[in-house]
N, C-alpha and C positions, 0 to 999 in steps of 0.2 A: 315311483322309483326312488330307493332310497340308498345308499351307499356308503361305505363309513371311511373314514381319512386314513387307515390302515388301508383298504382294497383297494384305494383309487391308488395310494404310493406302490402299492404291488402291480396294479397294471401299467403303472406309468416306470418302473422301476426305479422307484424316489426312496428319500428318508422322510421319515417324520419327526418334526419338532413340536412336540402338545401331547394333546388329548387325540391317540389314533383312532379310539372309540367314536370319535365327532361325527356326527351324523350330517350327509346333504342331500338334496330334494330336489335341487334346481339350480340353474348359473348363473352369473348375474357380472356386470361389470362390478369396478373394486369400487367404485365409488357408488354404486348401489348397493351394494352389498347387506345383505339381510340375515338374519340367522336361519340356518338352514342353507344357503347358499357356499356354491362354490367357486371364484374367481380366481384371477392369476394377475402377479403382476410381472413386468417384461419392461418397461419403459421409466427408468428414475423418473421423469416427470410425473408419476402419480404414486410414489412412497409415500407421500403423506398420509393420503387414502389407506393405507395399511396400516396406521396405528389410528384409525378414528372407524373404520368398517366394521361393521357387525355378521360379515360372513364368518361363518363357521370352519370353513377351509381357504386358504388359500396356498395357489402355486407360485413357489418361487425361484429365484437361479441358486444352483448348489453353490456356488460361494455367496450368495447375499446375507449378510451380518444386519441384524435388524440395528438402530441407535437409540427407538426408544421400544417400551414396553408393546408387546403387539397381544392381544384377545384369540386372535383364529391361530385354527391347527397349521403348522405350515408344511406345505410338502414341498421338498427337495431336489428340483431334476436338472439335467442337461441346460435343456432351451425351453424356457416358461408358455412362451408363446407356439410352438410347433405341440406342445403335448397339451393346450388349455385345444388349443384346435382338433388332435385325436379324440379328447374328450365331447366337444362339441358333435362331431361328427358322428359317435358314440350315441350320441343323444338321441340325436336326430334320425340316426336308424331305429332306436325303440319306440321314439314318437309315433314314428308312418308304420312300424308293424301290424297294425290293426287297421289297417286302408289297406284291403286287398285292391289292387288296380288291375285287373288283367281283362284281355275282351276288348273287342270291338264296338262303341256307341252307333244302336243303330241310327241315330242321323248322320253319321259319318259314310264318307262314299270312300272305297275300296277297289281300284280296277281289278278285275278279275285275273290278269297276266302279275299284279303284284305277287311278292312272297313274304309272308309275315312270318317270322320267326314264332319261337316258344313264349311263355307268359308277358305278351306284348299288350301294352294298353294303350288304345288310341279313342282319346275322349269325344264329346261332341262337335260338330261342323267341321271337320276335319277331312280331307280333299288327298288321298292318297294315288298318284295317276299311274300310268301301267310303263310294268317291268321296273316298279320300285320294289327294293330287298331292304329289309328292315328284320336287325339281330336281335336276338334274344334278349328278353327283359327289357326290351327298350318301353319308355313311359312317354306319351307323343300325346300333347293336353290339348285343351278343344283354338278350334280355328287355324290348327297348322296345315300348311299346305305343305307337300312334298311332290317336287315334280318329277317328267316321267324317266325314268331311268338314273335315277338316284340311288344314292349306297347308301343305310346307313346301319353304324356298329352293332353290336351289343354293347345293354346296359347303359345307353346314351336316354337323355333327358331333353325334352323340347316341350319348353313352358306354352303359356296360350300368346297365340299369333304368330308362331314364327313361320316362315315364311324360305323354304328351298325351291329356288331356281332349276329346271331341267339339270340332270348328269351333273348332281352335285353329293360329292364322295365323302363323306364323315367316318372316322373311324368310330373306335369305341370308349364309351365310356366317354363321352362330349355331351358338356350341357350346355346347352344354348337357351338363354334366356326371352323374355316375352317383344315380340315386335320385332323382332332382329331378323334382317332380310342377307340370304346369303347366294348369292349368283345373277346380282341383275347384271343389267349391262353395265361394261364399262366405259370410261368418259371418251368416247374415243369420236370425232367429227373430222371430217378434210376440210379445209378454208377454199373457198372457188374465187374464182376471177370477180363474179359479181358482188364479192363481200358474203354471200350464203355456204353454211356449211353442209355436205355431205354426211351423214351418219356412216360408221364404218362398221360394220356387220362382226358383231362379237361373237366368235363360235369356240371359245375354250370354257372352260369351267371352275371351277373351287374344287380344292381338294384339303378338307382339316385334318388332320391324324390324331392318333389318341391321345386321350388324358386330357382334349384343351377346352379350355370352358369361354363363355364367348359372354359380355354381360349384352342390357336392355339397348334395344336399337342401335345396333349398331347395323353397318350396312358395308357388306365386301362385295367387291365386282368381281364379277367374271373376268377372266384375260379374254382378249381379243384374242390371242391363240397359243395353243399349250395349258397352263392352268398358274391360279394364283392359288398360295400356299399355305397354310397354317400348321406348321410344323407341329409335333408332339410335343405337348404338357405346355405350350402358351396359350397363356390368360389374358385373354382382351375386357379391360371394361365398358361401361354404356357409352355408347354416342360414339363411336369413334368409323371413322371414313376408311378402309382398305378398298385403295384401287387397283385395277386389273396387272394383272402379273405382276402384283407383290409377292415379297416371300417374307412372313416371319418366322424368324428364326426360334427351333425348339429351346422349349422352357424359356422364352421372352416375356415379359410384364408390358402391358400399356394400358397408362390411364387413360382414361377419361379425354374425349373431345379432341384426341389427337387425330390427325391427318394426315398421312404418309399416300404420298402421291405413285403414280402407276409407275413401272418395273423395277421401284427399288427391292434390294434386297436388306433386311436386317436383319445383321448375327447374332446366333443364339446365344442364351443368357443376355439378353439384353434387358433393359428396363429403362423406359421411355417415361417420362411424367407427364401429366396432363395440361393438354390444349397447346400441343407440340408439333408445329407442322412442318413436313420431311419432302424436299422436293421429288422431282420423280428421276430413276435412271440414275438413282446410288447405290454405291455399296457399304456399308453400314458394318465395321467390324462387330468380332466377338465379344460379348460384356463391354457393350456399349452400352453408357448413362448418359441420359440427356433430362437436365430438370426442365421444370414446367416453365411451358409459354416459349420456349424456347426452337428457333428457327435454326434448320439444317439443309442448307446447298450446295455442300462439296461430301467429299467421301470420305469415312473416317477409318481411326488404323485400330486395332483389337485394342480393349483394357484403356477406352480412353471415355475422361467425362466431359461434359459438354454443358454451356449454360448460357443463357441473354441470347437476341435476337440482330443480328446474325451471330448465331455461337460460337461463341470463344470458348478454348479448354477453362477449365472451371478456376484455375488460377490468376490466371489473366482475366478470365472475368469479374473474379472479387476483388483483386485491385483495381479494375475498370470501375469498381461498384463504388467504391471507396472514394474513389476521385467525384464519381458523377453527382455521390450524396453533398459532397462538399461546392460543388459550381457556383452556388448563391454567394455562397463565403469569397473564393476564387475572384467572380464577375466582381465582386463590391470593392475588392481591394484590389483590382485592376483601374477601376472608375477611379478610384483615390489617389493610386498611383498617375494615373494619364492626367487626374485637373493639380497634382503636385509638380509634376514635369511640363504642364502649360504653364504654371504659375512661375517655376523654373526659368522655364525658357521666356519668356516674357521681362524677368527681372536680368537675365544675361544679354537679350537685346536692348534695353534699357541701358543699361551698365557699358556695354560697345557704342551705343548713340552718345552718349554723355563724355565717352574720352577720345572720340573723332576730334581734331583739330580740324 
């Protein structure tokens, strides 16, 4: 596939600064950048890379003013990062054109009550149980289990091993990545008298809606009753805990190793950073930011950020942070302080012993 730095600035609707004629083949980060390649930059911390890169094209922001001499074509758009990603995207459809996927693997089992949609591909060892509907185009790769009376969309994606719990409702167009378990039970036990717990019988389900893409092992419970929620166009990454009757909120971010305990609700547009743990039975406003590492046990109000363990708005935490960096400084010159004021007070009881009559 070859493309020239004119057609990519027409589908991306950019300008060209160079050679439009530049020909590219392939993508590449900017700091690898090769001739023949086509990169973007989006982030000042890698300008440098743009006048030492040997890519042939690069995307850049329509006000970016290079300072020193730059080699590659540049194209001019919007948001450098959202249109480097339609091209990616772009890519990656003409790559897999030539992998027809469609059909049935006969080692795969199929209840016969199941209903499989149109050009559906479901790979091998895959465990499809009855009165499961699965939409059109859907691509479902080897060792996923779908259990019985599950939904799922059109044009949805399920890598190898994923793994759906009975009367678990996916909409379309959801990728769910490899390993990633959706509808076990949730954490739910009674305390007895004798110190043993009772399990308490989880009979609600997972419900994701469209657009959201789910990364590796990640693992959502089922509610105990009613259902837990993955609203439309939120992106979960790997590792991360949803307990039973959560709700995230549509088009939400969460990294990595975060842990949001059972019936919180979190508002949409939120974005949560990695290895952030959310107690249970909150309510979490709208465009809500919480950085990483970062611990939440009360309720928060819409458009607010959050940061440190237990969080504090993100203000009060950098001067918290401020202070904290300094303690060694603080501690030393409190010691110097206290053996100056012993030494003090020692030469003023001295001084009173000495003028008693």
């Amino acid at each position: 596939m070859q493309f020239t730095a004119k057609q990519i600035g027409e589908f991306l609707n950019g300008t060209i600064e160079g050679d439009e004629n530049a020909q590219v083949s392939t993508l590449s980060k900017i700091e690898d950048g090769k001739l023949g390649s086509l990169c973007f930059l989006s982030n000042p911390k890698y300008e440098s890379f743009l006048y030492k890169t040997e890519a042939s094209v690069v995307i850049v922001a329509k006000d970016f003013i290079p300072t020193q001499p730059v080699k590659s074509t540049l194209v001019k758009v919007q948001d450098p990062y959202s249109a480097f990603s339609v091209l990616l995207e772009k890519y990656n459809e003409v790559a897999n054109m030539s992998r027809e996927e469609v059909g049935i693997h006969n080692s795969s089992y199929v209840h016969p009550s199941a209903k499989i949609g149109q050009n559906v591909y479901v790979g091998p060892f895959c465990c499809i149980e009855e009165n499961v509907v699965v939409g059109d185009n859907a691509k479902i790769y080897a060792q996923t289990y779908v259990g019985a009376g599950s939904n799922i969309g059109k044009d949805c994606v399920f890598f190898p091993g994923v793994k759906l719990y009975r009367h678990t409702s996916v909409g379309d167009r959801v990728i769910i990545h490899s390993n990633t378990v959706i509808g076990s039970d949730g954490f739910g036990f009674a305390p007895q008298k004798d110190g043993s717990y009772n399990k308490i019988a989880q009979i609600g389900n997972v419900i994701i809606e469209d657009d959201v893409e789910i990364g590796a092992n990640t693992s959502i419970d089922r509610a105990t009753m009613g259902a837990t929620f993955i609203r439309k166009g939120a992106k979960l990454d790997n590792l991360i805990q949803i307990a039973h009757n959560v709700e995230v909120g549509a088009h939400s971010v969460v990294a990595a190793q975060t842990g949001i305990s059972g019936s919180t609700k979190l508002g949409e547009n939120s974005v949560i950073g990695g290895q952030v743990g959310i107690a249970g039975h909150l309510n979490l406003g709208k465009r809500t930011q919480v950085g990483a590492q970062a611990g939440i046990n009360f309720d928060t109000e819409d458009n607010k950020q959050w940061h440190g363990s237990p969080a504090q708005p993100l203000k009060e935490w950098m001067r918290s942070t401020v202070i904290f960096k300094k303690l060694p400084e603080v501690d030393k010159r409190v010691r110097e302080l206290e053996a100056k004021i012993t030494a003090l007070t020692a030469v003023i009881e001295k001084m009173t012993t000495t003028q008693t009559p």
